[in-house]
C-alpha positions as CSV (number, residue, x, y, z in Angstrom):
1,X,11.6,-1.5,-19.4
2,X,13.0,-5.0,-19.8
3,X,12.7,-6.0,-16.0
4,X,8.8,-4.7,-16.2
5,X,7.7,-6.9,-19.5
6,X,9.9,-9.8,-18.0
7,X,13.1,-10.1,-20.8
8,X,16.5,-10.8,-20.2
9,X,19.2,-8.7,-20.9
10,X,20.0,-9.9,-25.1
11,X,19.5,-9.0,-28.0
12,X,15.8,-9.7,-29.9
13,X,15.6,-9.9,-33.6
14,X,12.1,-8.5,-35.4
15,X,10.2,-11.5,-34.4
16,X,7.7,-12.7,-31.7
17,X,9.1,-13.3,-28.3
18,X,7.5,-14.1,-25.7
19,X,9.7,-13.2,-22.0
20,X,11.9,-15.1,-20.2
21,X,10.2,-14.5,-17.3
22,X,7.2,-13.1,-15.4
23,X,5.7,-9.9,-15.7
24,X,5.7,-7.3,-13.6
25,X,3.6,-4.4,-14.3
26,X,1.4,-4.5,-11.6
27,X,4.3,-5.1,-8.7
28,X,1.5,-3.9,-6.0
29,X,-0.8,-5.9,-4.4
30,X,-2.2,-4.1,-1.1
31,X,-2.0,-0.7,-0.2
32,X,-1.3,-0.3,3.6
33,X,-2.5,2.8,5.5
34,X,-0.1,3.5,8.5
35,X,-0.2,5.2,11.7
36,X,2.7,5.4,14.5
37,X,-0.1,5.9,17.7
38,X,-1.9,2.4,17.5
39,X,-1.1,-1.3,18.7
40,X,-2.3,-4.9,18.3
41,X,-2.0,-5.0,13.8
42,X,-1.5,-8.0,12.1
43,X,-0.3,-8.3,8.5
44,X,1.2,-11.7,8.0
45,X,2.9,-12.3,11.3
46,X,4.2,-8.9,12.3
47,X,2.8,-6.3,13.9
48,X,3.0,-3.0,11.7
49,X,1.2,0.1,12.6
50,X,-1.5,-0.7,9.9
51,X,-5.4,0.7,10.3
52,X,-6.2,0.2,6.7
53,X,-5.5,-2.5,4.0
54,X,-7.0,-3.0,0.6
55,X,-5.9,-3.7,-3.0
56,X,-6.9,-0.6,-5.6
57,X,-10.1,-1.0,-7.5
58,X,-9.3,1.4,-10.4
59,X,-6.5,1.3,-12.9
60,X,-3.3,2.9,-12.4
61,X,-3.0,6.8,-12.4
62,X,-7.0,7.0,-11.7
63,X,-8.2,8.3,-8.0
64,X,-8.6,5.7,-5.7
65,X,-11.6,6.6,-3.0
66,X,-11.5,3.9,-0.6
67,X,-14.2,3.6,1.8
68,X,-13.6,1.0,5.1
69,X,-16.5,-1.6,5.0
70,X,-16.3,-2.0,8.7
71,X,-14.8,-0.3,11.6
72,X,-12.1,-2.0,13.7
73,X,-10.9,-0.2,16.5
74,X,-7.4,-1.2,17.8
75,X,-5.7,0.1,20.9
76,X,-3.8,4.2,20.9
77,X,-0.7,3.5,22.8
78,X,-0.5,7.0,24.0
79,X,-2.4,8.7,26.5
80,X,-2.8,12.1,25.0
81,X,-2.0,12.3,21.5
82,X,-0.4,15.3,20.8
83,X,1.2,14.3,17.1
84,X,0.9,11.1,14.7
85,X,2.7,9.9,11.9
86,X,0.0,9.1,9.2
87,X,1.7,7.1,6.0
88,X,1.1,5.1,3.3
89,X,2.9,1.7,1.9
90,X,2.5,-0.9,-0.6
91,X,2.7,-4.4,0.7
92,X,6.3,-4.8,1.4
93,X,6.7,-1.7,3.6
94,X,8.1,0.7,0.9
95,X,6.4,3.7,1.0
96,X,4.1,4.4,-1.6
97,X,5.0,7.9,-4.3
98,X,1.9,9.7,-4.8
99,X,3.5,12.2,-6.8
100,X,2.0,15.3,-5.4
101,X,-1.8,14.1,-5.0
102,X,-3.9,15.3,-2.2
103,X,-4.8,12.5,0.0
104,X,-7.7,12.8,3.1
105,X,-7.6,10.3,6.0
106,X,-10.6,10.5,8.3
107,X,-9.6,8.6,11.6
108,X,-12.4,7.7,14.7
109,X,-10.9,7.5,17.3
110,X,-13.2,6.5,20.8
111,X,-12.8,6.0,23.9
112,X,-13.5,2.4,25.8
C-alpha cells in the first residue's frame, strides 16, 4: 500500500505526512487493443500489433464502452485468416487483468 500512496519504507508517527514521493494510483495511462494478423502500427517508435488505443473515461471498476471515432484500416498480413490472437494491454505491454469480465471486440475487416 505504501508503494501506491508514494511512502518510503519507515515508520510514521500520528501526524500529517505528506509522501516521499509520487503517487501512483492511477499507474495506467492507455489501454491498447491487440491483434496478431495486422501490420504497419505505431505506438511510440515500434510497431506493435495495436488496432485500438485510448485512455478509460470512467473510473476504475466501472464498464468502459469504448466506441472508435474513426476507422483506420491497416494491412492483414495473412492471406486467409483462419485464427487471430485478440488481446488487451495497458501502455507498457503488460497485459491488462479483467478479472473475469466479458469483453466484445467488433473488427471490419475489407478488402482493397
Amino acid at each position: 500500500m505504501r508503494h501506491i500512496l508514494g511512502f518510503n519504507s519507515a515508520v510514521y508517527t500520528a501526524a500529517y505526512h505528506e509522501s516521499e514521493n509520487v503517487v501512483n494510483i492511477m499507474n495506467i495511462n492507455n489501454i491498447l487493443v491487440n491483434i496478431d494478423i495486422i501490420t504497419r502500427s505505431y505506438v511510440n517508435g515500434t510497431m506493435p500489433p495495436v488496432i485500438y488505443s485510448f485512455f478509460p473515461n470512467v473510473s476504475p471498476g466501472y464498464k468502459i464502452v469504448e466506441k472508435p471515432p474513426h476507422l483506420k484500416y491497416l494491412p492483414v498480413t495473412l492471406d486467409t485468416v483462419a485464427n487471430m490472437r485478440t488481446y488487451i494491454t495497458d501502455q507498457d505491454g503488460n497485459l491488462l487483468n479483467l478479472r473475469g469480465e466479458v469483453v466484445t471486440i467488433r473488427l471490419d475487416i475489407r478488402q482493397k
